[in-house]
PDB file with one MODEL, atoms N, CA, C and O in Angstrom:
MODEL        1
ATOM      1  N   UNK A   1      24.475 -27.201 -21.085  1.00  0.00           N
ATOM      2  CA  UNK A   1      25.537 -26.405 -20.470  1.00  0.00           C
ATOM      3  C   UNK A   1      25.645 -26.692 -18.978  1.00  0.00           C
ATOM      4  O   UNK A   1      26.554 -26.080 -18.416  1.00  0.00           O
ATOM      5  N   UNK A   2      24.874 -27.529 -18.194  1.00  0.00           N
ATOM      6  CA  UNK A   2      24.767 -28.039 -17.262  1.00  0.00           C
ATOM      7  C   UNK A   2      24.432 -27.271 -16.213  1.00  0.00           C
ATOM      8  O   UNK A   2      24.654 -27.601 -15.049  1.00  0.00           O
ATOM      9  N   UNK A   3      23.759 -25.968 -16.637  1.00  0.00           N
ATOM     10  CA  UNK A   3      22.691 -25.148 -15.574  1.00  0.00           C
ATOM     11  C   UNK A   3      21.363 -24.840 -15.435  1.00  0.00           C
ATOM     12  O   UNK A   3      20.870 -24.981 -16.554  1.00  0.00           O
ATOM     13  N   UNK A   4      20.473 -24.475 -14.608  1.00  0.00           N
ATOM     14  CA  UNK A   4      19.459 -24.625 -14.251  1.00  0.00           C
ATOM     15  C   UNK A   4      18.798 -23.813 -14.692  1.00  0.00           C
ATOM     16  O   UNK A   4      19.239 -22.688 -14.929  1.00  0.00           O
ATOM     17  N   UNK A   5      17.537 -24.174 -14.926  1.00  0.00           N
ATOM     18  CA  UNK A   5      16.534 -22.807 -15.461  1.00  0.00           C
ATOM     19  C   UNK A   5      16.563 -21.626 -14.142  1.00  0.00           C
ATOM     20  O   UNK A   5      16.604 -20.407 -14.313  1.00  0.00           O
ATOM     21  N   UNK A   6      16.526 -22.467 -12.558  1.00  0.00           N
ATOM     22  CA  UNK A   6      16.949 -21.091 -11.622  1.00  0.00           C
ATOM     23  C   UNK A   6      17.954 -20.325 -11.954  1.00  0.00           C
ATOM     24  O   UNK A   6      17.884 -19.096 -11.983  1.00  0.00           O
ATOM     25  N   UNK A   7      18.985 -21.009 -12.236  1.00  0.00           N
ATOM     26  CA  UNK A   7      20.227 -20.554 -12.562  1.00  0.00           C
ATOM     27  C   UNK A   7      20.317 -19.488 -13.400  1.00  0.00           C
ATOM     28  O   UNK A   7      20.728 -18.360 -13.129  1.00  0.00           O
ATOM     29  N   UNK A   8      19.895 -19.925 -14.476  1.00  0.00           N
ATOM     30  CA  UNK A   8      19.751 -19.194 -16.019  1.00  0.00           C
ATOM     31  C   UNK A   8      18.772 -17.743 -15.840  1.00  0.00           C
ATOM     32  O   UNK A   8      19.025 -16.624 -16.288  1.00  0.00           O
ATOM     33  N   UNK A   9      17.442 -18.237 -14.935  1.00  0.00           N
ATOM     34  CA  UNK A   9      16.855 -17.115 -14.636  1.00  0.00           C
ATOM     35  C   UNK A   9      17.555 -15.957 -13.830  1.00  0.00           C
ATOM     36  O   UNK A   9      17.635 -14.805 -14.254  1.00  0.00           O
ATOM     37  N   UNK A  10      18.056 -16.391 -12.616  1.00  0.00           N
ATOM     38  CA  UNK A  10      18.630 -15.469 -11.488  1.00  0.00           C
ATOM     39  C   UNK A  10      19.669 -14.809 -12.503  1.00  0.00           C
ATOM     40  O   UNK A  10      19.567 -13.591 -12.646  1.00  0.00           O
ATOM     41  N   UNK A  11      20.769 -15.552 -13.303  1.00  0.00           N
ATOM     42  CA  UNK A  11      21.822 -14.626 -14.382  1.00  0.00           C
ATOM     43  C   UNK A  11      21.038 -13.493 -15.161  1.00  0.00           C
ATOM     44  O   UNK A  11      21.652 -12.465 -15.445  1.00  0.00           O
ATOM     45  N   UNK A  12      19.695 -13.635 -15.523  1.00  0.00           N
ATOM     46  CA  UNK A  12      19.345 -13.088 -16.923  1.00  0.00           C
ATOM     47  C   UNK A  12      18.257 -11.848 -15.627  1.00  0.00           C
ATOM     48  O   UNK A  12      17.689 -10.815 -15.982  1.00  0.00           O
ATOM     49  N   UNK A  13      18.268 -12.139 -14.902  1.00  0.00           N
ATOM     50  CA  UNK A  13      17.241 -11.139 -14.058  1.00  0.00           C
ATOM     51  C   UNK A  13      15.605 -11.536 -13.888  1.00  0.00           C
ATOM     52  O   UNK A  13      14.577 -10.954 -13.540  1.00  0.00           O
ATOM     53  N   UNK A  14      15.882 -12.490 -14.212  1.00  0.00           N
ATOM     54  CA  UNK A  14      13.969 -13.076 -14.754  1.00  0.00           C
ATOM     55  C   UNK A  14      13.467 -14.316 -13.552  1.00  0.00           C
ATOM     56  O   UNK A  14      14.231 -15.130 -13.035  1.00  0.00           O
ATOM     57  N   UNK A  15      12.060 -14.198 -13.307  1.00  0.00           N
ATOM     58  CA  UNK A  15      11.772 -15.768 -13.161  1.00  0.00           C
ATOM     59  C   UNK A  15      11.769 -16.572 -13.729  1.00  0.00           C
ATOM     60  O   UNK A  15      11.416 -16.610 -14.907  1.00  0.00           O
ATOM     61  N   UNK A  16      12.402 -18.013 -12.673  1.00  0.00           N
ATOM     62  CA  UNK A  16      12.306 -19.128 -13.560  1.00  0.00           C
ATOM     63  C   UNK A  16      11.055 -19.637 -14.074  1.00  0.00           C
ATOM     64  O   UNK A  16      11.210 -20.767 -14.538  1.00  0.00           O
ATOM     65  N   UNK A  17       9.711 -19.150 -14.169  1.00  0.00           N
ATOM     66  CA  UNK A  17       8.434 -18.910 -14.234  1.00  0.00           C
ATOM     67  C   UNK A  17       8.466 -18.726 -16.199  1.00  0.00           C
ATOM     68  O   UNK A  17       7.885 -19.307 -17.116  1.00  0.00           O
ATOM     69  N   UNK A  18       9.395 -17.691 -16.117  1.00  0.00           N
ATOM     70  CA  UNK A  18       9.864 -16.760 -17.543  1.00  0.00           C
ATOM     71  C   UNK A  18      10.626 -17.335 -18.664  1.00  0.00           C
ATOM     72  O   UNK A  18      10.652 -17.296 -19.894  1.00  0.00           O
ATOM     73  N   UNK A  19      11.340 -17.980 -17.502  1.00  0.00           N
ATOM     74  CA  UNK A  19      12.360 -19.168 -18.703  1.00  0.00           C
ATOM     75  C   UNK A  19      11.736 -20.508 -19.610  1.00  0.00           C
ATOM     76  O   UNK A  19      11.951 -21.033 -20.703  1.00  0.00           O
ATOM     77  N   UNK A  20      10.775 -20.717 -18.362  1.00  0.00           N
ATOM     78  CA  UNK A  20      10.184 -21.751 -18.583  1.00  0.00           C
ATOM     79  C   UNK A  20       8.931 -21.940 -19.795  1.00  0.00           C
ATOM     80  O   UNK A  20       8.733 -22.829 -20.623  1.00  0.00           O
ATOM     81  N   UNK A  21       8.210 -20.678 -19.477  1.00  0.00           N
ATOM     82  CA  UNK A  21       7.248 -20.037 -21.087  1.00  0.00           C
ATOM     83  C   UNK A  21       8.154 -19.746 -21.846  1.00  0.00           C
ATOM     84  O   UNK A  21       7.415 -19.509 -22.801  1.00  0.00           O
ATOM     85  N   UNK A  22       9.444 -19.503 -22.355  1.00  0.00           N
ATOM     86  CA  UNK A  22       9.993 -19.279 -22.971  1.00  0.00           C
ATOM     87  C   UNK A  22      10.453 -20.380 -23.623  1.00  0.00           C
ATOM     88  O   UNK A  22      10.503 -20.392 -24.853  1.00  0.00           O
ATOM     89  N   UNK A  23      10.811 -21.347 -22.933  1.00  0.00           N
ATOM     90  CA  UNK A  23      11.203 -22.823 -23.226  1.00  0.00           C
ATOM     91  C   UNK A  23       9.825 -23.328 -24.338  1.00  0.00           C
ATOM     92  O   UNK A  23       9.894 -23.562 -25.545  1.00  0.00           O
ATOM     93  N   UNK A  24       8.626 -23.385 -23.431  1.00  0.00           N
ATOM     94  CA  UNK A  24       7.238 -24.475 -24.088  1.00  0.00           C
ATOM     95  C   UNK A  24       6.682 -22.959 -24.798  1.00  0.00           C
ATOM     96  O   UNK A  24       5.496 -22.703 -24.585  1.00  0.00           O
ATOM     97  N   UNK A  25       7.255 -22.234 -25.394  1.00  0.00           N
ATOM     98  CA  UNK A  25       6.689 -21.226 -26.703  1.00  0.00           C
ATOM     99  C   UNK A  25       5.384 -20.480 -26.065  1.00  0.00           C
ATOM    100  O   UNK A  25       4.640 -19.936 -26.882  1.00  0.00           O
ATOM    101  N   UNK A  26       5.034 -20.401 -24.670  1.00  0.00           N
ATOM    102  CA  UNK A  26       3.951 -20.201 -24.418  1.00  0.00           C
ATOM    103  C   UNK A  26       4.212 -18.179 -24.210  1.00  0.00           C
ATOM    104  O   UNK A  26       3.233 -17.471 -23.974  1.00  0.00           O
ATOM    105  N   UNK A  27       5.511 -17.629 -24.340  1.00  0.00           N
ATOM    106  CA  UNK A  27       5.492 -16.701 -23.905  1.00  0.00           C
ATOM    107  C   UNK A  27       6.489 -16.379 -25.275  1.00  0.00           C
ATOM    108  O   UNK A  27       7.290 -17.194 -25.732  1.00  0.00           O
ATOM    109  N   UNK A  28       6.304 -15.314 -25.694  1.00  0.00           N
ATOM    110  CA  UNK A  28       7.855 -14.149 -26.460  1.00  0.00           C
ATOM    111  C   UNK A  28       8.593 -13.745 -25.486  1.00  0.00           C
ATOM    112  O   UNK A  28       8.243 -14.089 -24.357  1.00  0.00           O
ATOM    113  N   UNK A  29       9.386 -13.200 -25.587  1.00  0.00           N
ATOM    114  CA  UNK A  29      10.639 -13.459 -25.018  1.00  0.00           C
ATOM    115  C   UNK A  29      10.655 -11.823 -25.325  1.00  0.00           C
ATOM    116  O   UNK A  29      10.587 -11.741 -26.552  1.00  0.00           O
ATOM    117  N   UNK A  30      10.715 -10.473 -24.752  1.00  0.00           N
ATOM    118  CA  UNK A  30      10.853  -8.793 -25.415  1.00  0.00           C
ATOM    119  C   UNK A  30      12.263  -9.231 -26.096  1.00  0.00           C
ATOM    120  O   UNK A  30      12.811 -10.295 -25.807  1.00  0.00           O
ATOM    121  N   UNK A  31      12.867  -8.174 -27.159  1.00  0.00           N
ATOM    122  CA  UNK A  31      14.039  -7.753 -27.327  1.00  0.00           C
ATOM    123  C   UNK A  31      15.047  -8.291 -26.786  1.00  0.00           C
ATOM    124  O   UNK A  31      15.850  -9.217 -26.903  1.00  0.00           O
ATOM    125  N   UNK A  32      14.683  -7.202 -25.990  1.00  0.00           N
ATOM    126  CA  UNK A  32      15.934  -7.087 -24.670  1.00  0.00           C
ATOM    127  C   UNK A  32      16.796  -8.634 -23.665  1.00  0.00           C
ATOM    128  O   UNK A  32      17.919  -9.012 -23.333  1.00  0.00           O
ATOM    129  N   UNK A  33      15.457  -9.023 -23.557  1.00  0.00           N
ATOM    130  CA  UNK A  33      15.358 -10.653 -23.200  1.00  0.00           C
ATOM    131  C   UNK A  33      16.280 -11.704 -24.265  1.00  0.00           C
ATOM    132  O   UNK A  33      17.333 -12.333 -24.153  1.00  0.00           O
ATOM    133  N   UNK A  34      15.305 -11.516 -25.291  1.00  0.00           N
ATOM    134  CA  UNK A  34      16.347 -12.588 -26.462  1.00  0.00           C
ATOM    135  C   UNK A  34      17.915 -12.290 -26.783  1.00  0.00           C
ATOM    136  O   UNK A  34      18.630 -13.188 -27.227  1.00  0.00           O
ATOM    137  N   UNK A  35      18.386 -11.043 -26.545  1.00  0.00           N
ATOM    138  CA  UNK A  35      19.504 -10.485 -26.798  1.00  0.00           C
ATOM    139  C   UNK A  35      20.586 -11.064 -25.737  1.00  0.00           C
ATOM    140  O   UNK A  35      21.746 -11.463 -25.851  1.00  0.00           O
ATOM    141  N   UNK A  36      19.624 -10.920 -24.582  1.00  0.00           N
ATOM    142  CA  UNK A  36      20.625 -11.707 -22.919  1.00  0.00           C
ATOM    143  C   UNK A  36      20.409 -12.940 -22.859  1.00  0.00           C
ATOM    144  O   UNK A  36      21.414 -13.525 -22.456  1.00  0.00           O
ATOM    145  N   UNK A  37      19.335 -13.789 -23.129  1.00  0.00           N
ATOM    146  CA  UNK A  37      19.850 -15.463 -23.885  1.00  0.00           C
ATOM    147  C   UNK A  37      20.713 -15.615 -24.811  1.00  0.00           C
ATOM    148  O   UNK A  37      21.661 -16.384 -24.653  1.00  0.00           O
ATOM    149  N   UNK A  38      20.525 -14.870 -26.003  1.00  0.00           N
ATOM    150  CA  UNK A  38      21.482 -15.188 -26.766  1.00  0.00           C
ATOM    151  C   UNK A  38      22.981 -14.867 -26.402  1.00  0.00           C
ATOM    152  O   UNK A  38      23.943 -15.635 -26.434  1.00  0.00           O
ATOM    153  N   UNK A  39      22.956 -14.174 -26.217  1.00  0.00           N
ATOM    154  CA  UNK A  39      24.502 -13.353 -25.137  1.00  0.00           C
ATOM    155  C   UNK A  39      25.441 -14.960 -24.115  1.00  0.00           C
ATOM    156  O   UNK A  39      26.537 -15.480 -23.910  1.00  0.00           O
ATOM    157  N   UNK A  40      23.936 -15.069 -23.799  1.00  0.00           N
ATOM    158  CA  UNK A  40      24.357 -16.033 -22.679  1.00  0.00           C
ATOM    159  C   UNK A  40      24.737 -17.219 -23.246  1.00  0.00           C
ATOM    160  O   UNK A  40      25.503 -17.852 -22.520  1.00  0.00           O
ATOM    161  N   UNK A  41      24.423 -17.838 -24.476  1.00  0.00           N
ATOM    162  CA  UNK A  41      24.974 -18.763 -24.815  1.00  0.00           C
ATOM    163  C   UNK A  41      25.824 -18.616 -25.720  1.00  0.00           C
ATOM    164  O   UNK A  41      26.169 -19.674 -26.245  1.00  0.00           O
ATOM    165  N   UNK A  42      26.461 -17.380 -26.238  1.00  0.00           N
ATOM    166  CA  UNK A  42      27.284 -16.882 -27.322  1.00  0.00           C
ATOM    167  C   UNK A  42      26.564 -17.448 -28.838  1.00  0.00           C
ATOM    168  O   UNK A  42      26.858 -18.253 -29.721  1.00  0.00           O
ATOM    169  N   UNK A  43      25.872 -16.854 -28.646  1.00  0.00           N
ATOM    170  CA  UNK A  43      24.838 -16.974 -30.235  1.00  0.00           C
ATOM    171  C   UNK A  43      24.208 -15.826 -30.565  1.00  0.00           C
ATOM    172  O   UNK A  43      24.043 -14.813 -29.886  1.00  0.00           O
ATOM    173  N   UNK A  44      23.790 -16.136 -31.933  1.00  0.00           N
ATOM    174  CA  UNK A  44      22.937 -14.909 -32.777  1.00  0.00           C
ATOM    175  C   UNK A  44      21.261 -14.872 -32.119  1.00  0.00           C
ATOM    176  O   UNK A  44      20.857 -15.935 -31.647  1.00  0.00           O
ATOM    177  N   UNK A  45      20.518 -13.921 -32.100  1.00  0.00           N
ATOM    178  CA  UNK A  45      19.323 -14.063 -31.498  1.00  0.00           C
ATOM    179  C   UNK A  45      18.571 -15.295 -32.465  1.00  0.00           C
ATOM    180  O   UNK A  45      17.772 -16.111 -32.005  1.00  0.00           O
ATOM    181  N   UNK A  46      19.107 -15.224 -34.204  1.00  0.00           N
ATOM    182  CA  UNK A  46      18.561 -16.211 -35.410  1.00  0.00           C
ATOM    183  C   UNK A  46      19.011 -17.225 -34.933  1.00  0.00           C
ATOM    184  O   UNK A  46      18.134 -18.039 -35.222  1.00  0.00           O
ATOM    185  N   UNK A  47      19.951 -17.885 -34.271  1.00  0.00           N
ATOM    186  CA  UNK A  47      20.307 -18.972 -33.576  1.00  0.00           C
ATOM    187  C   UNK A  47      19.684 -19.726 -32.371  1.00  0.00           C
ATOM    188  O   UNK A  47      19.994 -20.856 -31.993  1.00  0.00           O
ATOM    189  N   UNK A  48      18.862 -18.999 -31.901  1.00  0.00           N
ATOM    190  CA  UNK A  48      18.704 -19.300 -30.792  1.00  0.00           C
ATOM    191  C   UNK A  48      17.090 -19.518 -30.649  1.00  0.00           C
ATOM    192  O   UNK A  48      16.625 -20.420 -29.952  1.00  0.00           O
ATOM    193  N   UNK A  49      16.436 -18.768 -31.248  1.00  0.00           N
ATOM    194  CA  UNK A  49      15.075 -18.261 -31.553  1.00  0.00           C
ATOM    195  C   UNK A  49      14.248 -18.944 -32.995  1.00  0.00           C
ATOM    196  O   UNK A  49      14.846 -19.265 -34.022  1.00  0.00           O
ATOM    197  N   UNK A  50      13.201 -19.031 -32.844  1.00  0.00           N
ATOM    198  CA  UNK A  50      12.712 -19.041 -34.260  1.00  0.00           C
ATOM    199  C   UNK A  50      11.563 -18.480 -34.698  1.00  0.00           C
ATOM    200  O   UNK A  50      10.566 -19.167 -34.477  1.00  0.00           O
ATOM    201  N   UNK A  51      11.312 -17.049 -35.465  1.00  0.00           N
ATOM    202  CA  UNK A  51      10.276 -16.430 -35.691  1.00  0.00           C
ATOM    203  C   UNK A  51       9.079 -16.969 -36.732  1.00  0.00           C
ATOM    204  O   UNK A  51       9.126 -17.269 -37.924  1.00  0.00           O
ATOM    205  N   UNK A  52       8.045 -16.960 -35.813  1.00  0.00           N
ATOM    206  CA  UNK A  52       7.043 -17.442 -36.944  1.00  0.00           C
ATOM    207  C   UNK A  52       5.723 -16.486 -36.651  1.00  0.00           C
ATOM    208  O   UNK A  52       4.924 -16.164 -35.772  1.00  0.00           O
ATOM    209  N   UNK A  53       6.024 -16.305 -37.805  1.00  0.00           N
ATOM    210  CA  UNK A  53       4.550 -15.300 -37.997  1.00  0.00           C
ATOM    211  C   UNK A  53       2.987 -15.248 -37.119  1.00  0.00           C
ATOM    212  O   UNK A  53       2.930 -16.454 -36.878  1.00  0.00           O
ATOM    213  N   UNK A  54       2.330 -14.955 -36.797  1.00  0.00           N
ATOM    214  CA  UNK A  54       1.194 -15.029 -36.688  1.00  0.00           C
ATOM    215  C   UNK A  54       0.184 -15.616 -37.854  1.00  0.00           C
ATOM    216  O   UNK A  54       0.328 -15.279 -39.029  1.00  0.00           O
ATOM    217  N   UNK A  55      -0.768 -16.453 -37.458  1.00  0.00           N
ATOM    218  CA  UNK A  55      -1.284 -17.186 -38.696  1.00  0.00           C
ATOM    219  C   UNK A  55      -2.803 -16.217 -38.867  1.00  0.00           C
ATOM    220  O   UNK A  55      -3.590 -16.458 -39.782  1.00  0.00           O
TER     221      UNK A  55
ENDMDL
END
């Protein structure tokens, strides 16, 4: 979409710190969070996300 993880962070209220664990799976993402990515790219949170269980 040709914007920046600063970018993306400063829109969504987050550090780009936040985006970035979010990116390399190292962090979940709350609710609230996945709802304003998904928002942000006009997608379903199932679109955007992929839930996998705990092993």
């Amino acid at each position: 979409m040709g914007i920046t993880q600063d970018e993306l962070a400063r829109t969504l209220g987050v550090t780009r710190q936040t985006i970035i664990a979010v990116e390399k799976g190292t962090y979940c993402a709350s609710l609230p969070l996945a709802h304003k990515i998904a928002a942000f790219f006009g997608e379903s949170i199932e679109n955007v996300f992929i839930f996998e269980e705990d092993k």
